[in-house]
C-alpha positions in Angstrom: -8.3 -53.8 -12.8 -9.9 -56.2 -10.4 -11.4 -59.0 -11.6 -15.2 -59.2 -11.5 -14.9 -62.2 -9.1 -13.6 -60.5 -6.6 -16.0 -57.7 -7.0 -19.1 -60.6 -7.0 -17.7 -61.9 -3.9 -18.0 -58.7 -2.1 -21.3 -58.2 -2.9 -22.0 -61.1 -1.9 -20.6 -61.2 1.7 -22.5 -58.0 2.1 -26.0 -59.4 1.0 -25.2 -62.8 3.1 -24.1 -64.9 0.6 -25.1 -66.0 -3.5 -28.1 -66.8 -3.1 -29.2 -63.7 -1.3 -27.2 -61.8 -4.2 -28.9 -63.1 -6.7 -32.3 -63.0 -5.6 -31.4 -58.7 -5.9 -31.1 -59.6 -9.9 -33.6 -59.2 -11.7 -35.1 -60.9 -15.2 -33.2 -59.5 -18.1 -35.9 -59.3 -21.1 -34.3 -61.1 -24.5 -34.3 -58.9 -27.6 -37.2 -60.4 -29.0 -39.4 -59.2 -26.1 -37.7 -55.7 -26.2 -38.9 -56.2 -30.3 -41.8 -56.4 -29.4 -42.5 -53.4 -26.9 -45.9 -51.1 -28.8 -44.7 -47.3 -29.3 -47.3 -46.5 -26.7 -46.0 -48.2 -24.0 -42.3 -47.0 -25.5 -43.3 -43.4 -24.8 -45.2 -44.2 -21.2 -42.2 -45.4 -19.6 -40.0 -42.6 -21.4 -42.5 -40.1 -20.2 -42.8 -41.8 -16.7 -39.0 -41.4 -16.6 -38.9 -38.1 -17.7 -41.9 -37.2 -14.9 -39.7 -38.9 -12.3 -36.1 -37.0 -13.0 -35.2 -34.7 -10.2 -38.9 -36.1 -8.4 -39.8 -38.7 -6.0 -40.7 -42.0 -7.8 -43.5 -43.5 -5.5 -45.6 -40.2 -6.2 -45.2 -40.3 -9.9 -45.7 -44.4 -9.9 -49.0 -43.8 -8.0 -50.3 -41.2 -10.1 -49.4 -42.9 -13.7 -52.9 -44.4 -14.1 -54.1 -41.0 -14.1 -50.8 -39.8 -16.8 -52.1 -42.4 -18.9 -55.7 -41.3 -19.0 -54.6 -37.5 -19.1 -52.1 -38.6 -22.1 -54.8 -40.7 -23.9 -52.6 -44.2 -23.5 -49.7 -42.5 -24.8 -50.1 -43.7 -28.4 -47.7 -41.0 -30.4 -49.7 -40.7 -33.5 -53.2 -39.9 -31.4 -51.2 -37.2 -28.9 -49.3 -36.0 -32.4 -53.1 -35.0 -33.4 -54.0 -33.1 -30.9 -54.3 -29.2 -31.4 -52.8 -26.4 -29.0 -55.7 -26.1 -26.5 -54.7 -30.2 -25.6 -51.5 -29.3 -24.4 -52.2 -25.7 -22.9 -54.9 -27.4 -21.0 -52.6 -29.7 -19.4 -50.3 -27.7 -17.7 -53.4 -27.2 -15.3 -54.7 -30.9 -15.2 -54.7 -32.1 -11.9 -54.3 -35.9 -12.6 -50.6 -34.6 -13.4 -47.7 -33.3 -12.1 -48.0 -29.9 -13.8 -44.6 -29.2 -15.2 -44.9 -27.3 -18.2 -41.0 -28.1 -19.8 -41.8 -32.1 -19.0 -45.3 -31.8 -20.6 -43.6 -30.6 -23.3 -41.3 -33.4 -23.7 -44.3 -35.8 -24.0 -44.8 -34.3 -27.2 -41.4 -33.7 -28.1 -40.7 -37.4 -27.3 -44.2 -38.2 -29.1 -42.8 -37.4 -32.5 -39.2 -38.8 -31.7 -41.3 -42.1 -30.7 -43.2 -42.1 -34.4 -40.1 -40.8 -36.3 -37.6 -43.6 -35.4 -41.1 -46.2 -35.3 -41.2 -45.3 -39.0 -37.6 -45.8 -40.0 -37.3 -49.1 -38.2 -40.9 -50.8 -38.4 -41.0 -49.9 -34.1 -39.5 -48.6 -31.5 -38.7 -51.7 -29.8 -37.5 -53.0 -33.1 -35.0 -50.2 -33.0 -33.3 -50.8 -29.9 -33.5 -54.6 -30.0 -31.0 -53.9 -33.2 -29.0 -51.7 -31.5 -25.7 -53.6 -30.3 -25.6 -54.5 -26.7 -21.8 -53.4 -26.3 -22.0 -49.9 -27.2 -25.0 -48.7 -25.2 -23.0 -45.2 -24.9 -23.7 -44.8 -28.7 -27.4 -45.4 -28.3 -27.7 -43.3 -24.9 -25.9 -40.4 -27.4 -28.8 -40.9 -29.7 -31.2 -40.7 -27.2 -29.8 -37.3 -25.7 -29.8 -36.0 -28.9 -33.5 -37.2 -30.7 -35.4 -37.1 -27.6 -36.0 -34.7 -25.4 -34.7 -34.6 -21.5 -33.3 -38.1 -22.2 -29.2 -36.9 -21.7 -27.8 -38.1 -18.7 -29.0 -40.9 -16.0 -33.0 -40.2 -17.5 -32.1 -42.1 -21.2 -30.0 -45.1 -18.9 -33.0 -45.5 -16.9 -35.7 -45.9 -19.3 -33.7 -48.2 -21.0 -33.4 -50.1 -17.6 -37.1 -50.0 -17.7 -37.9 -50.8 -21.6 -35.8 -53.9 -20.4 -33.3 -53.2 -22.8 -29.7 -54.9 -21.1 -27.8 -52.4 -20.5 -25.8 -50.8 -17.4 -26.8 -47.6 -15.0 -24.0 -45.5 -13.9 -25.4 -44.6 -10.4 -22.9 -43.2 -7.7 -22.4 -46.8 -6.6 -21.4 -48.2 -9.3 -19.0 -45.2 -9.9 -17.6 -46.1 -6.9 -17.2 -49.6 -7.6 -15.4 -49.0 -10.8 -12.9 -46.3 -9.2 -12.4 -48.8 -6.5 -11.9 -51.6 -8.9 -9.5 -49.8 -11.0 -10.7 -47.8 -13.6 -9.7 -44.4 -14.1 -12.9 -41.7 -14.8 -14.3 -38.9 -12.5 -16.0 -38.8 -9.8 -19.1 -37.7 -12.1 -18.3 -39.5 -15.5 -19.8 -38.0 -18.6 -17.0 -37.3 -21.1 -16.7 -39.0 -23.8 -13.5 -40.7 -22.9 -15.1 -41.2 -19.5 -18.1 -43.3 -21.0 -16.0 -44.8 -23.5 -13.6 -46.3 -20.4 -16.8 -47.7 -18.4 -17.8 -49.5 -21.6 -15.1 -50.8 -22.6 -14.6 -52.1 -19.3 -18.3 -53.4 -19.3 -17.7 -54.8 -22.5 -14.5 -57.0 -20.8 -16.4 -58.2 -17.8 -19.3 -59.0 -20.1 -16.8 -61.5 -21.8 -15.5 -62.5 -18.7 -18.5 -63.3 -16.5 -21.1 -64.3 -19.1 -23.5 -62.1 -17.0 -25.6 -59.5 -18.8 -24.7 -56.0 -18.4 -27.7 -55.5 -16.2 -26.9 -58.0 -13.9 -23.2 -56.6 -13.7 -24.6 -53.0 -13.1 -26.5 -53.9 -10.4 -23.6 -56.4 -8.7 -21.0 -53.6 -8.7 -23.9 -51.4 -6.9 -24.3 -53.3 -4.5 -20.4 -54.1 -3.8 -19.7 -50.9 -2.4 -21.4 -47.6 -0.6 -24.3 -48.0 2.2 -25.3 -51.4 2.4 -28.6 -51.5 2.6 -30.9 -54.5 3.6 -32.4 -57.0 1.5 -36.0 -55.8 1.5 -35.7 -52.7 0.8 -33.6 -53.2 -2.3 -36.0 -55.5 -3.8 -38.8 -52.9 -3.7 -36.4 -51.0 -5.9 -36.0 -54.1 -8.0 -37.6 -52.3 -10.8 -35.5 -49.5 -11.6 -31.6 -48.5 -11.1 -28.8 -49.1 -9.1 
């Protein structure tokens, strides 16, 4: 395997040097902010992510002032309350993007929200426990509670709950073929995601660098290289 070094150096040749590179990294939140984080605004950015899967982002970023009022503020316990008629009625709101199977993951994800609230005292209190180097486990748990949160969907909304953790985008599967690591082209077996954390896991000790930070460095190492201002618009979600 490569060492990160050389991997940060590439990255940062292609951006035009450090400083450049590291203006593309953004502010990893602590664990005691990610404690913090109300069950509302848990299931918002789980529901915006589910909303967003397969869909263009801008739209469904403009439009979430209006998911939020069509959701009632996303509280779990309120939308847990509300009879049939709430939910049949929103498949036709049209401050939404009507999709009936991600409408129904709002409430599927409502009482995942509450149940795992309960058993730790909060969401956010749940994930800031989980440990940083086995973010395949918790992505496993996530696939399996919620609902439509398998795949790149549960990475991102941790990305966005500010939990530190890594996104494997096509870049960065690039970068870690290219840097030595034998998985697929598309990585999702077990040993698969057990070989890119492990990995993650070594760099982790071997940079200092938070996972997210080393996500988004191999990213932007490899693959189209795209200029400065447009990746910093994308500065708040994946790779």
């Amino acid at each position: 395997m490569k060492a990160f070094k050389t991997i940060y150096e590439r990255a940062a040749s292609r951006k035009g040097g450090e400083e450049n590179l590291r203006s593309l990294l953004a502010t990893v939140k602590g664990n005691d902010a990610v404690a913090k984080l109300a069950d509302d605004r848990v299931l918002s950015v789980i529901s915006e992510r589910v909303f967003a899967a397969g869909f263009v982002w801008r739209v469904i970023a403009e439009k979430w002032p209006d998911f939020e009022e069509a959701f009632l503020g996303f509280e779990p316990r309120r939308l847990l309350f509300q009879p049939e008629d709430f939910w049949h009625d929103l498949v036709s709101d049209r401050r939404i993007v009507r999709n009936p199977q991600k409408i129904r993951a709002v409430r599927e994800n409502a009482a995942f929200v509450e149940r795992v609230s309960k058993e730790h005292g909060g969401f956010g209190k749940f994930l800031a426990g989980w440990p940083k180097d086995d973010q395949v486990g918790l992505m496993a748990f996530l696939g399996k509670g919620g609902s439509r949160l398998g795949g790149n969907t549960g990475q991102y909304v941790l990305r966005w709950l500010g939990w530190d953790g890594f996104v494997i985008s096509h870049d960065v599967v690039l970068a870690l073929r290219d840097a030595g690591l034998e998985i697929g082209e598309n990585p999702a077996s077990r040993k698969d995601l057990a070989a890119i954390q492990m990995q993650m896991n070594i760099w982790v000790a071997e940079t200092g660098l938070p996972y997210t930070h080393l996500s988004r460095i191999l990213s932007l190492s490899i693959g189209e290289n795209y200029d400065l201002e447009r990746l910093k618009a994308r500065m708040g979600g994946g790779e």
